[in-house]
N, C-alpha and C positions, 0 to 999 in steps of 0.2 A: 310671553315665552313662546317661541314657534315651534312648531311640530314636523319634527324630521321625520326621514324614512331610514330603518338602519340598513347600512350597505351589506351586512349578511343575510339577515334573515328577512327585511324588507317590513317588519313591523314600524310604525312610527313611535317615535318617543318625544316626551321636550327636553328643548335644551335654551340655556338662554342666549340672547343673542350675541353674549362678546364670547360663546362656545363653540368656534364655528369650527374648531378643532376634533369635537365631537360627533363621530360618525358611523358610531356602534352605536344600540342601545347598550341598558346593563348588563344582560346575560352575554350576548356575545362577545360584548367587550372583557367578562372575565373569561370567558371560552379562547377567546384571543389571547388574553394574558398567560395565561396557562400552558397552549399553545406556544410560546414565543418561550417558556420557562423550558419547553420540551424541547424545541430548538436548540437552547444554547446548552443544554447538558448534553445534546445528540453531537453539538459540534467541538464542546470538551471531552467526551469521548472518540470523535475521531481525530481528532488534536495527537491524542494517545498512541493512538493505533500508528498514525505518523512516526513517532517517536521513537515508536516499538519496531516497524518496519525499517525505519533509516538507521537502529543498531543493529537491527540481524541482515540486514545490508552491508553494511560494516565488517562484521565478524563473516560471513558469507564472502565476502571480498578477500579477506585472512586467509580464511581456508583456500580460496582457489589460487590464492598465490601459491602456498605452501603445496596444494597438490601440486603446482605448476611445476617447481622446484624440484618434489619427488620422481615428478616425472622422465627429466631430464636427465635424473641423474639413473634412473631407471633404465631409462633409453641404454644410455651408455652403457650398463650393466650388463645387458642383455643381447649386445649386439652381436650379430654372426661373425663378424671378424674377434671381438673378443670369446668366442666359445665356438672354437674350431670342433671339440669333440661331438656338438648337442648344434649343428648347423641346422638342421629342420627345426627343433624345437625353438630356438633362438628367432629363426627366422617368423615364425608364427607368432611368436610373444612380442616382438619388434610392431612386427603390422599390426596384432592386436593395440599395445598401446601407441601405436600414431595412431590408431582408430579412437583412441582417448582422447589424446592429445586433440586432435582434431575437434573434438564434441567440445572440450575445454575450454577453445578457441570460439566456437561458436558462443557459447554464454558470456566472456568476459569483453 
């Protein structure tokens, strides 16, 4: 039985010779296991997290159409030619929301 060196810690161990597979000693080899256990729950929790991001992406996508919608119709609402008697007021609340609009634009 030959006498290896393990590739983490550098102690030697035996192994036999049709183990050439083996290239941990024991501790590190379960310190490895373990490790690789932490791994794969670390990458089924971001699995998750994926999942969770791409439905509030979703629903976030919902909403800004529907703001989009209100928007417009807002616009309209508020326009200085529709509201001859409130012409300053109108006209502020117009540039305000293209100042929306605008910002809306930039996210989607």
């Amino acid at each position: 039985m030959p006498l290896v060196e393990c590739i983490d810690c550098g102690e030697e161990f035996w192994r036999e010779p049709d183990e050439s597979w083996k290239v941990r000693c024991l501790d590190c080899w379960k310190d490895h296991k373990a490790g690789q256990g932490g791994l794969k729950a670390r990458l089924e929790e971001l699995e998750g997290e994926v999942i969770r991001l791409e439905r509030e992406n979703v629903l976030l996508h919902q909403r800004l159409t529907e703001l989009k919608d209100r928007l417009r119709f807002l616009l309209f609402a508020v326009h200085p030619d529709r509201n001859p008697g409130h012409v300053e007021q109108a006209t502020e609340t117009t540039q305000w929301l293209l100042t929306v609009k605008e910002n809306i634009h930039q996210w989607h």
